[in-house]
C-alpha positions as CSV (number, residue, x, y, z in Angstrom):
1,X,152.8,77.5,29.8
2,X,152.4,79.0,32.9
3,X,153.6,82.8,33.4
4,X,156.0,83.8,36.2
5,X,153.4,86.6,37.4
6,X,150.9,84.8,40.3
7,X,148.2,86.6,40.8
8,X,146.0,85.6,44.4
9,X,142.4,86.8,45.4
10,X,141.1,85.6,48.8
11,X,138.0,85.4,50.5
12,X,136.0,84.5,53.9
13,X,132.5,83.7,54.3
14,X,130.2,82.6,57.0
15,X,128.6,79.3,57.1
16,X,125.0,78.5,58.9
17,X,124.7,76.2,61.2
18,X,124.9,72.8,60.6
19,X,126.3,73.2,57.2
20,X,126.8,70.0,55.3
21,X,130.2,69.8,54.5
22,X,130.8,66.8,53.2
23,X,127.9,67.1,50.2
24,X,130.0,69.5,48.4
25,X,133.0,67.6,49.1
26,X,131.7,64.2,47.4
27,X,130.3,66.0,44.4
28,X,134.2,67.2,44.0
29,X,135.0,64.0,44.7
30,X,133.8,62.1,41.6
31,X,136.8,61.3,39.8
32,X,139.1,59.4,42.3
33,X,142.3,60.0,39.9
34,X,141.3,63.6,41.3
35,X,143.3,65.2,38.6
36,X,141.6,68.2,38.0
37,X,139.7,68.1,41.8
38,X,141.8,66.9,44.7
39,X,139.5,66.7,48.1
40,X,140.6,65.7,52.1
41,X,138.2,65.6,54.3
42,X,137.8,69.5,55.0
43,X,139.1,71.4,51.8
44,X,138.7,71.0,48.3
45,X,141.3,71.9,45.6
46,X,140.2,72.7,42.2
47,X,141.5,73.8,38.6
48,X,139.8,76.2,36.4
49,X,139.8,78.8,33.8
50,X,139.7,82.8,35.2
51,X,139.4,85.1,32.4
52,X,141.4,83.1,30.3
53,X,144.3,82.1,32.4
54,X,144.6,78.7,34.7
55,X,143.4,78.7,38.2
56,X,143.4,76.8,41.3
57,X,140.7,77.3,43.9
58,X,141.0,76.0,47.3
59,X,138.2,75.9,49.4
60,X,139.2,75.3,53.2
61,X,135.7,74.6,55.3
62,X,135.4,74.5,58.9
63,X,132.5,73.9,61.0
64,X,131.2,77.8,60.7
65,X,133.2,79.4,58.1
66,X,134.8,79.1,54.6
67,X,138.3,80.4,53.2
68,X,138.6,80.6,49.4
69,X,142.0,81.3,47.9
70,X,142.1,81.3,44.0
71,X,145.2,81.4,42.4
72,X,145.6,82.8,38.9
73,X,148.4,81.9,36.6
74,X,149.3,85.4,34.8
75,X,147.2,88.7,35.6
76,X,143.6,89.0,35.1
77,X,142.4,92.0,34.0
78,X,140.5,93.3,36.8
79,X,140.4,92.7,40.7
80,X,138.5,89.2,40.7
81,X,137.9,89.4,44.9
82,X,133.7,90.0,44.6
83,X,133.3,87.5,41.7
84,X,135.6,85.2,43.7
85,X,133.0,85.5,46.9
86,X,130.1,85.4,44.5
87,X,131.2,81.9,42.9
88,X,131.7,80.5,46.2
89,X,128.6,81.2,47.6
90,X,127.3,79.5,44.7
91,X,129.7,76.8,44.7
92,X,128.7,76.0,48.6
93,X,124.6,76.3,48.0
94,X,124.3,79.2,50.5
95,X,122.3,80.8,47.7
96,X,119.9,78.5,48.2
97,X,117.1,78.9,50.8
98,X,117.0,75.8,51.6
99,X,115.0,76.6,55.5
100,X,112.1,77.7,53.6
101,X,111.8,74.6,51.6
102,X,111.9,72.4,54.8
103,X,109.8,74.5,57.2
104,X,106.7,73.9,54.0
105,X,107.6,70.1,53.7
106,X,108.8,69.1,56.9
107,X,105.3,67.1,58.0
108,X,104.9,66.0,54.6
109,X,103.9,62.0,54.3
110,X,106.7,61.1,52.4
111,X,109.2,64.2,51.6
112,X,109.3,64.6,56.1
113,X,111.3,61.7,56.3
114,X,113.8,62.7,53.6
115,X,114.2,66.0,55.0
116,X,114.6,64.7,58.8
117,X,117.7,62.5,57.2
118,X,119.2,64.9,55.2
119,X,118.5,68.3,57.5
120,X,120.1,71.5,55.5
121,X,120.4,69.7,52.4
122,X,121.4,72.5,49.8
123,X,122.8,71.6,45.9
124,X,126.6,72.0,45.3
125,X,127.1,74.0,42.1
126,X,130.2,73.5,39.2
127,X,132.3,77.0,39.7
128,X,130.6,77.6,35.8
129,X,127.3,77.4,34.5
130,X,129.3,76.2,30.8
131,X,131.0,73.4,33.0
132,X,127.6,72.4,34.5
133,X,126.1,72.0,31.3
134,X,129.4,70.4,29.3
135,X,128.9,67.9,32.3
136,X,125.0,67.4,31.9
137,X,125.9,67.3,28.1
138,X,128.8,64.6,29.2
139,X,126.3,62.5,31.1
140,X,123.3,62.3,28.9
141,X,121.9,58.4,28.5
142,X,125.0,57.2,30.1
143,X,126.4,55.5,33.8
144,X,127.7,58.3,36.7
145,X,130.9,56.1,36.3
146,X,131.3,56.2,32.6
147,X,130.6,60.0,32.8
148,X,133.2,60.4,34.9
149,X,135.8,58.8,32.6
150,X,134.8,60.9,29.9
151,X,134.9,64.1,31.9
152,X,138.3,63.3,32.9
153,X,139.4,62.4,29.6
154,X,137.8,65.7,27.9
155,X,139.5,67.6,30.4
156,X,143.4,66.2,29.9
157,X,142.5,66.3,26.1
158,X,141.8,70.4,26.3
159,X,145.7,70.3,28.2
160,X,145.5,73.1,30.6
161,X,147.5,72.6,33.8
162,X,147.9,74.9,36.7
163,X,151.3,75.6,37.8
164,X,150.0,73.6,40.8
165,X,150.0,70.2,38.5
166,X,146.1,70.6,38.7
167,X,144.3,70.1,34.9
168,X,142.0,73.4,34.6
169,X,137.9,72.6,33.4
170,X,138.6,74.4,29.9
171,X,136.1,77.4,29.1
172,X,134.3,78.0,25.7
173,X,137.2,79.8,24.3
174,X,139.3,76.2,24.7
175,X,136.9,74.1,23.9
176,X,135.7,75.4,20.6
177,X,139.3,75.3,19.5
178,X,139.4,71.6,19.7
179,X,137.8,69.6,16.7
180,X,135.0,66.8,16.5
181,X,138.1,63.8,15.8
182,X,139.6,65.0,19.3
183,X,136.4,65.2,21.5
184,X,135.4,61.6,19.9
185,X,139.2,59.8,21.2
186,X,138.2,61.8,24.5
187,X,134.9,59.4,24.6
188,X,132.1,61.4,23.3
189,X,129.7,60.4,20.8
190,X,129.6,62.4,17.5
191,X,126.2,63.6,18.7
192,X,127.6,64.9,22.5
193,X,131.0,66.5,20.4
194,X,128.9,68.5,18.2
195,X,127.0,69.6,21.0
196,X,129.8,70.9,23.0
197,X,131.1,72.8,20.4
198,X,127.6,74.3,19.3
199,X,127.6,75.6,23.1
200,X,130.9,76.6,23.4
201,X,130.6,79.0,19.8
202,X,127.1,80.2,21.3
203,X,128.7,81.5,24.4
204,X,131.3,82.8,22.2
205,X,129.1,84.6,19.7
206,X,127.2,86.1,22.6
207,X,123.9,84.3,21.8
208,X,124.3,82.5,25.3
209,X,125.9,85.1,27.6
210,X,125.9,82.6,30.5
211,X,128.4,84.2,32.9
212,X,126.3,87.7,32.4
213,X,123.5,85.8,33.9
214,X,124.2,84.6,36.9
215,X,123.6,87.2,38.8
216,X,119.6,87.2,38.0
217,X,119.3,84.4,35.9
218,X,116.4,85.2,33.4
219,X,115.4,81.3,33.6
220,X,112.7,81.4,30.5
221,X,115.4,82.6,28.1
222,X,117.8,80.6,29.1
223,X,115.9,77.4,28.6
224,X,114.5,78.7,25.2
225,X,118.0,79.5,23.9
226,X,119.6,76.5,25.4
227,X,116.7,74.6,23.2
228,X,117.8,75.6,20.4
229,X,121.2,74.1,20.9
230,X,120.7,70.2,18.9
231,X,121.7,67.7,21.1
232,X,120.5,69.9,24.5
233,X,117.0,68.8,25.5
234,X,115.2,69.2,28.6
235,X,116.9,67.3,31.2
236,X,120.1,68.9,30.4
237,X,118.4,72.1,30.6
238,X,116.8,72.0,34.0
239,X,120.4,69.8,35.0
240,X,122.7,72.6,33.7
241,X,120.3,75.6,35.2
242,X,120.3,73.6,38.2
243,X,124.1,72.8,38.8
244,X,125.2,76.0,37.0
245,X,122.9,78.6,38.3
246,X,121.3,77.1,41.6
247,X,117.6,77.0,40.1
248,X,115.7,74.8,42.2
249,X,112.5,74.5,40.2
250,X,113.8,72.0,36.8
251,X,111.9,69.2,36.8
252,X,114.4,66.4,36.4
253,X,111.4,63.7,36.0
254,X,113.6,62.0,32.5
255,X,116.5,61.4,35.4
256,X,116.8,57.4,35.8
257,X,118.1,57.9,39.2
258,X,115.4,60.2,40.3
259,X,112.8,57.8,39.2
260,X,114.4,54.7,41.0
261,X,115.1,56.8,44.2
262,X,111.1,57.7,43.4
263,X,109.9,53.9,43.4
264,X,111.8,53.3,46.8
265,X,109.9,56.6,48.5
266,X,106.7,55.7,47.5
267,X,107.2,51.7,48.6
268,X,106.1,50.6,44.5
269,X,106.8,47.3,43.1
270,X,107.1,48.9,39.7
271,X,109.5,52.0,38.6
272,X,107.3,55.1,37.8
273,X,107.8,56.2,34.3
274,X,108.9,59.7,33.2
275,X,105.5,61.3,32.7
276,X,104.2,59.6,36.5
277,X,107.4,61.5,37.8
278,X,106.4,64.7,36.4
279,X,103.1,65.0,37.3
280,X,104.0,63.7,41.1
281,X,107.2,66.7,41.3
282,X,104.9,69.1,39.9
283,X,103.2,69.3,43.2
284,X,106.4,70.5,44.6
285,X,107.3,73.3,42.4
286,X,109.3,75.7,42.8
287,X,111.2,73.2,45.0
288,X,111.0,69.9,42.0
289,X,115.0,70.5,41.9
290,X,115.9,70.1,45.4
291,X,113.2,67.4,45.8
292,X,115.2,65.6,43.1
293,X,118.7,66.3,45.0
294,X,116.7,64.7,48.3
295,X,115.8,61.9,46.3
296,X,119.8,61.7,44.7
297,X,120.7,61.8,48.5
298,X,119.2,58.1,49.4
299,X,122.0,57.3,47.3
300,X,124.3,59.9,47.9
301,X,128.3,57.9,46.6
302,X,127.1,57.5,43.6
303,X,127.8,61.6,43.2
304,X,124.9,63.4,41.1
């Protein structure tokens, strides 16, 4: 239940020109019952867990700037303003640098045209890295839209709520404190329930101290450790560093949508497998990541 104590951190940040607005929207967009993400067409609002306690972050963005208000049910236990400003940046890409990417690609044969239609494409980021990968883990083998339904699902069965009405992502802590038979009658296989809560007690032990990472993400360990976790392999590994932490060099070659997008680039008749797809992003490392999100922009609804 929510407490009667409020507590509100606010923050402003600067947005370079031609920021794309709507590519963080649509990835907030997903799930149109938008019970746990509500989105217009300049502001996002979104529940989550803050040390603990249910949170709602809105994100107002205007042409040149950003205003993030988080709104904490109960008191956290320290003043959240910098990690507040630090999660947006995250959140909006502008970690990213994105101009370097295009001013080495810009003339190339085939990646110049995808980066003349999408111009400042950057890669919206989950507030968490443990909700990037719960969502990579959510997603494996399956449709966007059937991923969707399961996230949404997993989310009302953890059942935290915001005093705004908004359900809150759960965090490892309320996650490992459901069971197998719940996260199965949420939708998840046996295989993608145990996974979760393997993750969830890893963060919890401190053998995957994901939050303590983000601010210099030692990439190498995090894959190895994140390889150890049965049921995490490498696509959810370079999706989760990717979507949690902002790493633009996984090389998402397994993705099905990445290939397809690959096949329409090149002008093929046939789809290139997985191994063709490595060996042609490899010669774009340590961008293969953001390639991947230019090729995911050709069909940009569908909401990678």
């Amino acid at each position: 239940m929510p407490t009667d104590r409020t507590t509100t951190f606010r923050c402003h940040l600067d947005l370079p020109a031609g920021f794309r607005r709507g590519d963080l929207l649509a990835f907030h967009r997903r799930d149109p019952q938008q019970q746990a993400e509500q989105v217009d067409d300049t502001s996002l609002r979104k529940g989550l867990m803050w040390d603990g306690l249910p949170a709602c972050l809105t994100l107002q963005i205007a042409a040149h700037a950003a205003e993030a208000t988080l709104e904490i049910d109960g008191e956290p236990a320290t003043d959240g303003t910098a990690a507040l400003t630090a999660m947006v940046r995250r959140m909006l890409g502008l970690t990213q640098p994105v101009e370097q990417f295009e001013q080495c690609y810009r003339d190339h044969p085939q990646l110049g045209a995808l980066i003349r239609h999408h111009p400042g494409l950057r890669v919206p980021l989950s507030a968490t890295p443990f909700e990037a990968l719960a969502w990579a883990i959510t997603g494996q083998q399956i449709s966007v839209g059937a991923a969707i339904s399961v996230r949404r699902r997993f989310i009302q069965t953890a059942g935290i709520a915001h005093r705004s009405g908004l359900f809150c992502h759960p965090d490892p802590h309320r996650v490992a404190a459901l069971d197998e038979d719940r996260l199965r009658q949420a939708g998840l296989s046996r295989g993608k329930a145990q996974t979760l809560l393997a993750l969830s007690q890893c963060v919890i032990d401190g053998q995957l101290p994901l939050d303590d990472w983000l601010g210099a993400p030692p990439v190498d360990d995090i894959r190895a450790r994140l390889l150890q976790v049965r049921g995490i392999g490498p696509w959810t590994v370079s999706y989760g560093l990717l979507r949690g932490y902002g790493w633009l060099d996984g090389s998402l070659h397994g993705d099905v949508a990445v290939r397809r997008n690959l096949q329409r680039l090149l002008g093929r008749d046939d789809k290139p497998d997985a191994a063709e797809t490595e060996r042609w992003l490899a010669g774009f490392s340590p961008w293969r990541a953001l390639v991947a999100a230019h090729l995911w922009a050709m069909q940009a609804a569908d909401g990678y």
